[in-house]
C-alpha positions in Angstrom: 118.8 98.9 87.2 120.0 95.9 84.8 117.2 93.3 84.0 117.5 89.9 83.4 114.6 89.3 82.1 112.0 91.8 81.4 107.8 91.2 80.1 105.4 93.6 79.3 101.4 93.1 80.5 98.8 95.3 78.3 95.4 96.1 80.2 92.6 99.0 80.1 91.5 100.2 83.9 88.2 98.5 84.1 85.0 100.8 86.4 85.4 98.5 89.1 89.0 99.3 89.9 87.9 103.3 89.9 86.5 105.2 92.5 83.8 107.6 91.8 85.7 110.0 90.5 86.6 107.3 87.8 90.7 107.7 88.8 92.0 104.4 89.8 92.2 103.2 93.6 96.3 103.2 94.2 95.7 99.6 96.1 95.0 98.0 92.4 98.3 98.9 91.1 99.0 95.7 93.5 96.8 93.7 91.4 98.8 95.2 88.2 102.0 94.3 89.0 100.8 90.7 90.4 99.6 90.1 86.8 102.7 91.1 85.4 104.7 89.3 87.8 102.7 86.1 87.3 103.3 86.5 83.3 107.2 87.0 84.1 107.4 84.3 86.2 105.4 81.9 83.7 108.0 83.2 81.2 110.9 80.9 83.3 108.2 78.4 84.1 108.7 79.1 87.7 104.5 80.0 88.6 103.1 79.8 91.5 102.5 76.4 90.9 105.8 75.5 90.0 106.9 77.2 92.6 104.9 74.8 95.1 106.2 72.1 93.2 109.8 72.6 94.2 108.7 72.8 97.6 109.2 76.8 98.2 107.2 79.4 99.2 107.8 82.8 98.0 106.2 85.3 99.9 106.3 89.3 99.5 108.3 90.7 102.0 109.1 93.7 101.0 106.5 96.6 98.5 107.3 100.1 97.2 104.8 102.1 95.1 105.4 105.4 93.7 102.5 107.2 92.1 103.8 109.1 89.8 100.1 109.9 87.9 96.6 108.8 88.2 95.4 106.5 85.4 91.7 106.4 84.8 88.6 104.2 83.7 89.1 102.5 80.3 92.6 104.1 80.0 94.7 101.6 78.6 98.0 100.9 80.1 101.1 98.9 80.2 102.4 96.9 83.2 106.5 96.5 82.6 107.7 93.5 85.1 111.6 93.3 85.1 113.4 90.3 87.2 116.4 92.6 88.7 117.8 90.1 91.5 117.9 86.7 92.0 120.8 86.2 93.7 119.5 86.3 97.5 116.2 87.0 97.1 113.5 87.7 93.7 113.5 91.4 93.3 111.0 92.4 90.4 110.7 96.4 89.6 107.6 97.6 87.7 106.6 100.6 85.8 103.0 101.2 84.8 102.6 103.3 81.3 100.1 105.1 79.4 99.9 102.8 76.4 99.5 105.8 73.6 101.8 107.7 75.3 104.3 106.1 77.2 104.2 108.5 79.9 104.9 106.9 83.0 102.3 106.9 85.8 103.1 104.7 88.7 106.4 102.4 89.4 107.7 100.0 91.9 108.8 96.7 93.2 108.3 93.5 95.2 110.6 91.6 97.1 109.9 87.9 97.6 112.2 85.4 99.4 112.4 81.5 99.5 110.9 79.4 102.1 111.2 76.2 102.6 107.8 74.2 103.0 109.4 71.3 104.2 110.6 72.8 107.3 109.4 76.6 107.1 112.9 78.3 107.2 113.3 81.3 105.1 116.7 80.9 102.7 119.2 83.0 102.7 120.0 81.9 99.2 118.2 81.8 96.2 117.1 77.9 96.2 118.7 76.2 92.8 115.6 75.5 91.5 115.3 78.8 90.5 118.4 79.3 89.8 118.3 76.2 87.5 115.2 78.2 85.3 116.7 81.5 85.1 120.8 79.8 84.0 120.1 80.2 80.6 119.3 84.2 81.1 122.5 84.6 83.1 124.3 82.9 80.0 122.7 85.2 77.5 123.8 88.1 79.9 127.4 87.1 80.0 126.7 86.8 84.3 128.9 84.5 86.1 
């Protein structure tokens, strides 16, 4: 899948995300890829509250996990965020990595669409405000 853009979000699996067994709860790879997607997003300086700024909404829609490993407490990781639509919708894939090793354990993607807060209509197209933060990336890529 080709990336426009594409950040990287270093962490170690803290106790409280573990269950007893000290392998991490699969619902708190949500929580990994929302930090990396936050990063990515701050990257375009298009955040959350940039986002409310232009008067859209971007809700998840759409979530796929695949567990590929378990990671563990104090196991540090890698969270790989990589915009790969923009077009129609913001489609960001993820990986999750074993720092020292690289190995893959988990990977995935959200789906967020445009809403407009004015009137609450979902968009069909990507508003130009994003569009406008993300031209110089489509320039570098040779995209029309």
């Amino acid at each position: 899948m080709k990336s426009l853009l594409t950040t990287e979000v270093e962490m170690t699996i803290p106790f409280f995300d573990t269950d007893m067994m000290g392998i991490t709860w699969h619902g708190n790879y949500l929580r990994y890829f929302e930090v990396a997607r936050c990063q990515l997003l701050d990257e375009i300086d298009y955040g959350y509250r940039q986002m409310q700024d232009s008067g859209y909404a971007w809700p998840i829609v759409d979530v796929q996990v695949k567990y590929a490993q378990s990671s563990t407490f104090e196991q540090k990781i890698k969270v790989i965020a990589s915009l790969v639509e923009w077009e129609n919708r913001i489609k960001i894939a993820y990986e999750v990595r074993d720092l020292e090793s690289n190995r893959r354990l988990t990977k995935g993607y959200t789906i967020q669409a445009a809403v407009s807060m004015a009137d609450k209509e979902l968009c069909l197209i990507t508003p130009d405000c994003f569009r406008d933060k993300i031209a110089h990336l489509i320039d570098i890529h040779g995209e029309a």
